[in-house]
ZAMARGU-4260 file (C-alpha; in steps of 0.2 Angstrom, whole numbers, plus 5000, padded with zeros to 4 digits):
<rodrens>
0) 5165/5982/5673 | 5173/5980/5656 | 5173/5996/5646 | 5157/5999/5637 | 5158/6004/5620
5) 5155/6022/5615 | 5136/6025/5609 | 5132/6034/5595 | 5112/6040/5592 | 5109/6036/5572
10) 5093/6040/5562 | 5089/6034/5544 | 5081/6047/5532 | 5077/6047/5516 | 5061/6047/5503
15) 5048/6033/5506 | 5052/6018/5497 | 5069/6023/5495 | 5074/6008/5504 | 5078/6015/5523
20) 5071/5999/5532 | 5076/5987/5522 | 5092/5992/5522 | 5092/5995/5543 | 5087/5977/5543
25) 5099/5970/5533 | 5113/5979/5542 | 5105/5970/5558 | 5103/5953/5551 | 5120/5953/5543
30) 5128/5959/5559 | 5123/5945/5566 | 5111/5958/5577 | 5095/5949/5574 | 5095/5930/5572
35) 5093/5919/5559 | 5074/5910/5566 | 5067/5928/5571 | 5075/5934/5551 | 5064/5914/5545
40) 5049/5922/5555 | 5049/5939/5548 | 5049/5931/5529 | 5036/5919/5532 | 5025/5932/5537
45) 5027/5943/5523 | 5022/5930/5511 | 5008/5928/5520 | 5004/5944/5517 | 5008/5945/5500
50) 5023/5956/5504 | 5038/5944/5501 | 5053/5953/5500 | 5048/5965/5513 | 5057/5953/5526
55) 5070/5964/5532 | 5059/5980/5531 | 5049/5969/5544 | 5065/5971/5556 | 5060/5987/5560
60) 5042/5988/5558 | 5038/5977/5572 | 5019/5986/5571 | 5004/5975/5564 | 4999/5989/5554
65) 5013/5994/5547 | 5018/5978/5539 | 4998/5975/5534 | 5003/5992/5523 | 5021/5990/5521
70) 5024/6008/5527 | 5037/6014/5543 | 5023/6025/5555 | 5031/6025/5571 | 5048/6023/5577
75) 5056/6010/5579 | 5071/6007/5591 | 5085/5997/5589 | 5101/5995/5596 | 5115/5984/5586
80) 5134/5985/5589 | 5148/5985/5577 | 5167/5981/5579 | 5170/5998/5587 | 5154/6008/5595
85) 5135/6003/5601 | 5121/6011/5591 | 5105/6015/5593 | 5096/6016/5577 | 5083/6028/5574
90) 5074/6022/5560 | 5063/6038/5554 | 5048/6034/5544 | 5048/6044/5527 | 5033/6053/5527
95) 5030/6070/5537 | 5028/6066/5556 | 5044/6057/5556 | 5053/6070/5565 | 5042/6071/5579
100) 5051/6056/5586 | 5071/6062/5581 | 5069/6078/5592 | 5060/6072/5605 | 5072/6066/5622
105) 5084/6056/5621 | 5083/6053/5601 | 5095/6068/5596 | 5103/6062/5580 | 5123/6062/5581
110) 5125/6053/5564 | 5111/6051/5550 | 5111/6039/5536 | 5101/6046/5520 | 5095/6032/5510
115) 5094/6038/5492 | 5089/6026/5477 | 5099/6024/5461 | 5085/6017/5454 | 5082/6027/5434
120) 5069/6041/5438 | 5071/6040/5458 | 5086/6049/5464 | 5084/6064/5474 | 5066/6067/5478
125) 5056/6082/5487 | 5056/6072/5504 | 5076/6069/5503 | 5078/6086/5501 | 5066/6090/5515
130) 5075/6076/5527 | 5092/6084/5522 | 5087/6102/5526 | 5079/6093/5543 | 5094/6085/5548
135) 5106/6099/5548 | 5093/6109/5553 | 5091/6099/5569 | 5110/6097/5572 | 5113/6080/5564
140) 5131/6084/5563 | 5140/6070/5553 | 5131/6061/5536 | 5132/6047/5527 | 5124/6044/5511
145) 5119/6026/5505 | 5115/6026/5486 | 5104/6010/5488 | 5095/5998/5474 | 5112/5998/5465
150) 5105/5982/5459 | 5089/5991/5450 | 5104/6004/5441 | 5110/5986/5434 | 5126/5991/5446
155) 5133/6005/5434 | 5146/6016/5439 | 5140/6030/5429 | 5123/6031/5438 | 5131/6030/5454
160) 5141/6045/5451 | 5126/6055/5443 | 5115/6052/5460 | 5131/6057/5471 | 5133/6071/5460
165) 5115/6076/5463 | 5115/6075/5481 | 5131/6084/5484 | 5124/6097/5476 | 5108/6098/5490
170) 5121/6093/5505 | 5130/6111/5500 | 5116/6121/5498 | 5110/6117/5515 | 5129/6120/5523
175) 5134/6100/5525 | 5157/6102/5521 | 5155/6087/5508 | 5174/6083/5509 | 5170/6072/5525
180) 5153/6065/5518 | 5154/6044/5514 | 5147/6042/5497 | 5142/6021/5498 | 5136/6012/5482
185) 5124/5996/5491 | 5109/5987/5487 | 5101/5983/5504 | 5089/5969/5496 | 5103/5959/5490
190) 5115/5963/5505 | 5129/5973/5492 | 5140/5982/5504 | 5130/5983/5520 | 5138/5972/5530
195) 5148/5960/5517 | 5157/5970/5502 | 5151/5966/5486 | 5157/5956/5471 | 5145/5966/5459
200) 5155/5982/5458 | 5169/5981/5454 | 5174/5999/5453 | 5167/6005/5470 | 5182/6006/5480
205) 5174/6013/5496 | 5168/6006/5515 | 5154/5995/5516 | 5139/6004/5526 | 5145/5992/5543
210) 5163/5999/5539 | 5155/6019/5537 | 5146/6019/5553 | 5164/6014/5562 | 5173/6029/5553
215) 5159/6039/5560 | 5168/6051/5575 | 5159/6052/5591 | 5151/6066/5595 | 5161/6079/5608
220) 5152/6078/5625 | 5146/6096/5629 | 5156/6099/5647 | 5162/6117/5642 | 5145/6124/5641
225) 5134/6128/5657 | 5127/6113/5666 | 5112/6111/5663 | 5100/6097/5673 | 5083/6096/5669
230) 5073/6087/5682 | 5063/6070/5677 | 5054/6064/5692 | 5056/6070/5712 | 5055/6055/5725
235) 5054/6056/5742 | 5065/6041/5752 | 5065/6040/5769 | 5081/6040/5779 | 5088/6052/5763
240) 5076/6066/5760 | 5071/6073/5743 | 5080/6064/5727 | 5077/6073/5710 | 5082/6060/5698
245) 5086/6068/5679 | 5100/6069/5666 | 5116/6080/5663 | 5113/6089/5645 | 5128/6099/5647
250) 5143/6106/5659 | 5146/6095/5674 | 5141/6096/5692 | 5150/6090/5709 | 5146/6086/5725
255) 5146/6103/5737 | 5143/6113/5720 | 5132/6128/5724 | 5116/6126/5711 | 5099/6132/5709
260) 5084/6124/5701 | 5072/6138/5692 | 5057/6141/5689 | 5055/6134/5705 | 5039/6131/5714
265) 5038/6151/5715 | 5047/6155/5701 | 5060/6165/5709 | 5071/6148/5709 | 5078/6136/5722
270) 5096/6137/5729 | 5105/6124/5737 | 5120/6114/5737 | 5124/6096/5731 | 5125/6085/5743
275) 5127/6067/5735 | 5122/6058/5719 | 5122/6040/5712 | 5122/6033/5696 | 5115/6014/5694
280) 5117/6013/5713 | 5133/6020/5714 | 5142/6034/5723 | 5150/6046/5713 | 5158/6063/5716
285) 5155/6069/5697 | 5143/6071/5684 | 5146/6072/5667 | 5135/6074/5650 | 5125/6061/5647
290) 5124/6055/5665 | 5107/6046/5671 | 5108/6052/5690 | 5097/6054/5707 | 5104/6066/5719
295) 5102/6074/5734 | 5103/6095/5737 | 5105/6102/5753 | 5092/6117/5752 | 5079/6109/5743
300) 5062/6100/5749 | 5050/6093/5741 | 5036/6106/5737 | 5052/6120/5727 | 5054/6109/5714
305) 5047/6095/5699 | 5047/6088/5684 | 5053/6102/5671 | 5065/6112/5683 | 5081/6114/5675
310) 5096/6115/5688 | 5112/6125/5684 | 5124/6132/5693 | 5123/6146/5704 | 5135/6159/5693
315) 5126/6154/5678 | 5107/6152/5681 | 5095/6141/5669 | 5088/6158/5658 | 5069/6158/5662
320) 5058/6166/5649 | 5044/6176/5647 | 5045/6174/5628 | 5055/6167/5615 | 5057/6165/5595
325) 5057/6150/5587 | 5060/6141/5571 | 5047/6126/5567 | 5040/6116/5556 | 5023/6110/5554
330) 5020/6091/5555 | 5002/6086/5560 | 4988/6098/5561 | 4972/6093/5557 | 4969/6110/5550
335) 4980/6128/5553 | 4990/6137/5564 | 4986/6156/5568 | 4990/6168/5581 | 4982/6163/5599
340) 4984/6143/5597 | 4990/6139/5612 | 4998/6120/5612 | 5010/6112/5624 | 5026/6112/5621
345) 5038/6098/5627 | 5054/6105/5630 | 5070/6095/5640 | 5059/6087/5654 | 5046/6101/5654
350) 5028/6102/5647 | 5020/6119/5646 | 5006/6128/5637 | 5014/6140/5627 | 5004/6154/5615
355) 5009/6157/5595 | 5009/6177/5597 | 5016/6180/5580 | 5021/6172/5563 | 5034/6183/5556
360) 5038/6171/5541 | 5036/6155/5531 | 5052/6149/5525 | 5053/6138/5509 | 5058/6120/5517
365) 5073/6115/5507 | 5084/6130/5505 | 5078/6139/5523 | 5074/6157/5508 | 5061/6167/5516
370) 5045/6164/5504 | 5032/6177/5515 | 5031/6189/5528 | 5018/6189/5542 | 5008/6176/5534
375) 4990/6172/5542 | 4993/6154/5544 | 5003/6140/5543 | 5000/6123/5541 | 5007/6105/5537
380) 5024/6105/5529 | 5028/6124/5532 | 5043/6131/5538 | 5039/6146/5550 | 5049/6160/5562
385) 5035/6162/5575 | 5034/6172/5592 | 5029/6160/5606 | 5023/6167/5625 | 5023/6153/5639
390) 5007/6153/5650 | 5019/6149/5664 | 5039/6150/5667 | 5049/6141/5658 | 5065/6137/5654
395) 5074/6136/5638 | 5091/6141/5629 | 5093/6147/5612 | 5099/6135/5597 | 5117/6146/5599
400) 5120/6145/5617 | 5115/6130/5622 | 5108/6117/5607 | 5104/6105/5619 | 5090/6116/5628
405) 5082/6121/5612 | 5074/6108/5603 | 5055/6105/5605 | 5040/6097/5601 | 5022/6104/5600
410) 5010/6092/5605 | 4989/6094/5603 | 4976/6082/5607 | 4989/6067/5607 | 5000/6071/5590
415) 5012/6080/5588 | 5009/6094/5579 | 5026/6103/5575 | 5042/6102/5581 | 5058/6116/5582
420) 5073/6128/5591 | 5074/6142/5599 | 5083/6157/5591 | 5079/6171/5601 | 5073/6174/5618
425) 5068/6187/5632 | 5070/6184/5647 | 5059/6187/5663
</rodrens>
């Protein structure tokens, strides 16, 4: 097999109408990653619905609805390739609930691109600073900023400047190093330095958007930290015996390693030893971060263990909780949160009911200040430290030890309601 690129996970932020999908699709029609009959299809059907210009927007908003309203609702996924890694693009809709889908599974952010518009009187917005504060909040690591509808700002330098000025300033007060941020002058409507480099400015000397993404450095795989293996699905297959099938968050795991799967059907936890494990069919000796396996574990049948188990190693156990602290934000509750809401949380592969015990403050949203203690309630748009009890074990890891075990979502009656990390914990 030739040697894949490496894949990078990117989500576009940004205020609403600030140009996020329009600039996505551009970058996909340009890199020759969507064709030129499905781009013709796209732009007959804006017009006909009175939405010309809205064409590449359309790219990513595959959903009837959403290009009825001309609005990003859910998330789309696309994968488009440049010179030197594999994307997959993220492409988060600008109004609140657009982070439900960034920190759920497999969408975890390595780079973000922060649309920003140079229009006059746009600029930074209270939603860019919410996304910003977001981002580094949930571990978007690298940053690029596109200061878009250069075109709109009649391609002056000077406004360029005033908007990168104005955003740099929100990028340090939320702890991004700006030395390493890419500051791009484009204007994704007419295709000014997305993909091709533009003849109307003259004075920008940097990378077009295509060229940014490829200076973008990939993201260290976390094998120094514990392994951690949260269980997907758990087949049964005749002739081999019980096969948990799931994927390596962290560390690395051999076969004839000593491991143990907790909670466990009892919650006292499962020990056993690796026997095999396969990876598209093939038989491998090693697992690494990022690796999609099934594997077979002398030790464990088929009633110890499911879905939501975590599997570690034997020296250094999954850490089951009886309680933990959490940083959240509010999403999408139909009204407010108090003390005794009990919703489920999604956490790795696990789903449990877990109860808010305590709000111990609201945070202000951009800057992370504390704005109340022990408020009554939160509700959409807040920034909260609450206490959270599990209604059965659970496994989780705090933001510090173990990133990749910490981000949830908090789902009720089919939304998602809030999302966030775990800070602090106790274990049972």
């Amino acid at each position: 097999m030739a040697k894949t690129k490496e894949h990078i996970n990117i989500v576009f932020v940004g205020h609403v109408d600030h140009g996020k999908s329009t600039t996505v699709g551009r970058l996909m029609y340009d890199s020759g990653n969507v064709d030129e009959q499905a781009m013709r299809k796209l732009k007959d059907k804006a017009k006909e619905l009175g939405k010309a210009g809205f064409e590449f927007a359309f790219v990513m908003d595959n959903l009837k609805e959403e290009q009825e309203r001309g609005v990003t609702i859910d998330l789309a996924h696309k994968k488009f390739e440049t010179p030197k890694y594999y994307f997959t693009v993220i492409d988060a809709p600008g109004h609140r609930d657009f982070i439900k889908n960034m920190i759920t599974g497999a969408s975890q952010a390595d780079a973000g691109v922060l649309v920003v518009s140079a229009n006059p009187g746009d600029g930074v917005q209270a939603q860019t600073k919410e996304h910003v504060f977001l981002a580094k909040t949930f571990g978007v690591q690298q940053i690029i900023i596109a200061i878009n509808k250069m075109d709109m700002a009649k391609y002056d330098e000077k406004r360029f400047n005033d908007v990168k000025e104005e955003v740099t300033k929100l990028l340090k007060s939320v702890g991004y190093k700006t030395d390493d941020v890419q500051f791009l002058a484009i204007a994704s409507f007419p295709g000014d330095n997305v993909a091709k480099k533009s003849e109307n400015m003259p004075w920008y000397k940097g990378p077009t958007l295509l060229e940014a993404l490829d200076n973008l450095k990939i993201p260290e795989k976390p094998i120094n930290l514990p392994l951690r293996l949260p269980i997907q699905d758990v087949y049964n297959i005749t002739g081999i015996g019980v096969v948990p099938v799931g994927k390596v968050l962290t560390g690395k795991v051999k076969v004839g390693d000593k491991i143990v799967a907790v909670p466990g059907r009892e919650g006292k936890g499962v020990h056993g030893e690796m026997k095999s494990m396969e990876m598209h069919h093939e038989n491998m000796t090693e697992a690494l971060p990022g690796d999609n396996i099934g594997f077979n574990v002398r030790g464990f049948n088929k009633k110890d263990i499911a879905r939501g188990d975590v599997i570690g190693h034997e020296d250094n156990v999954p850490t089951v909780v009886s309680e933990f602290t959490a940083q959240i934000v509010v999403l999408n509750h139909p009204s407010v949160i108090t003390i005794g809401y009990t919703p489920v949380f999604h956490i790795h592969t696990a789903q449990v009911a877990c109860q808010f015990t305590e709000i111990v403050k609201k945070l202000n949203p951009a800057t992370g200040e504390t704005l109340q203690e022990k408020p009554d309630f939160i509700k959409n748009g807040d920034v909260a430290i609450v206490k959270v009890k599990p209604t059965s074990p659970l496994v989780i890891e705090t933001l510090k030890e173990i990133p990749h075990m910490s981000r949830f979502a908090v789902r009720d009656s089919g939304n998602t309601v809030a999302a966030g990390m775990c800070i602090e914990l106790v274990k049972k």
